[in-house]
C-alpha positions as CSV (number, residue, x, y, z in Angstrom):
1,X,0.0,0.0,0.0
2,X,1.8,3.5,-0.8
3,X,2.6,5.7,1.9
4,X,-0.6,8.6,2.6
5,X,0.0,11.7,0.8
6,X,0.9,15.2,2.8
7,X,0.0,18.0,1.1
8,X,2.4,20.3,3.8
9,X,5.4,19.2,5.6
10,X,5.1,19.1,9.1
11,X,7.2,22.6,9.4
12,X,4.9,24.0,6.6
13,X,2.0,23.2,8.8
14,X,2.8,24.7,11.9
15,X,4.4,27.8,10.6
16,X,2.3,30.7,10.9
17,X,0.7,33.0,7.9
18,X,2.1,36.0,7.6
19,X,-0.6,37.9,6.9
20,X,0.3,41.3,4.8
21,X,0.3,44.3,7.3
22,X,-0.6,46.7,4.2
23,X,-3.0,45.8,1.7
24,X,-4.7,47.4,-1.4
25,X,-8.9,47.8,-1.6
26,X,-8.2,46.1,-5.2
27,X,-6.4,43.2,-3.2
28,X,-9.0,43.2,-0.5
29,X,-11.9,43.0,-3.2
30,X,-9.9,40.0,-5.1
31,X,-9.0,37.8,-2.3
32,X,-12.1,37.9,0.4
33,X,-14.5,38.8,-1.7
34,X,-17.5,35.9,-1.0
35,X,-19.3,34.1,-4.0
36,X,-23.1,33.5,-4.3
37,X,-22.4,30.0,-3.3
38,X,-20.1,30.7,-0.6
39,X,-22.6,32.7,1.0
40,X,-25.0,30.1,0.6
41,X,-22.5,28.0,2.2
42,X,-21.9,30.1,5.1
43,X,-25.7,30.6,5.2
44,X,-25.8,27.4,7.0
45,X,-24.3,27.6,10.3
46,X,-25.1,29.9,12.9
47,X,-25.1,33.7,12.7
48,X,-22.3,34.0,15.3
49,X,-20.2,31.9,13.7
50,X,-20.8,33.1,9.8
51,X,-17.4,35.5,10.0
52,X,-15.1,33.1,11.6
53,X,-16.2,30.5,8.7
54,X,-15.6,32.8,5.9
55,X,-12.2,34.0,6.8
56,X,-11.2,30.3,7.0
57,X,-12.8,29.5,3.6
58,X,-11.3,32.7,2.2
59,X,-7.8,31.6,3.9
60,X,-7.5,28.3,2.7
61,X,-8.0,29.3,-0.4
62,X,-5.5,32.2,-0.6
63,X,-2.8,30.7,1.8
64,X,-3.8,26.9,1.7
65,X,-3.7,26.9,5.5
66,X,-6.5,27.6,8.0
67,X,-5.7,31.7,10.0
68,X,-5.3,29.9,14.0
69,X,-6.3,32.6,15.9
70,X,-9.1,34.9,13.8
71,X,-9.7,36.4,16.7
72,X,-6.6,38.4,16.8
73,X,-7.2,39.8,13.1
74,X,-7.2,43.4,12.7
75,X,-10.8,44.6,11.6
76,X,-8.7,47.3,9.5
């Protein structure tokens, strides 16, 4: 049987996004913008936990890593 397949090395998993500290609205638009679908998605769970789900979604797909600790996001 072949060995499971890792997407990340173990270093790549644990090491933190570094999130830009400056970003354009252009950038802002591109990369967390939500899709019909998405929101539709998100729709689904409850209210209070709508933003922390679409920063992950939006994460994983800009980073290919979950953000660990949304709560320590900047709103700005």
């Amino acid at each position: 049987m072949p060995p499971p397949e890792q997407f990340l090395s173990k270093r790549q998993r644990y090491q933190p996004i570094a999130l830009p500290q400056h970003v354009s609205e252009e950038e802002i638009a591109r990369d967390w913008t939500l899709s019909e679908q998405d929101r539709a998605e998100i729709g689904k769970y409850r209210t209070r936990f709508r933003l922390f789900v679409a920063i992950q979604l939006c994460a994983v797909r800009l980073y290919e890593r979950f953000v660990p600790q949304v709560h320590a996001l900047s709103p700005l």
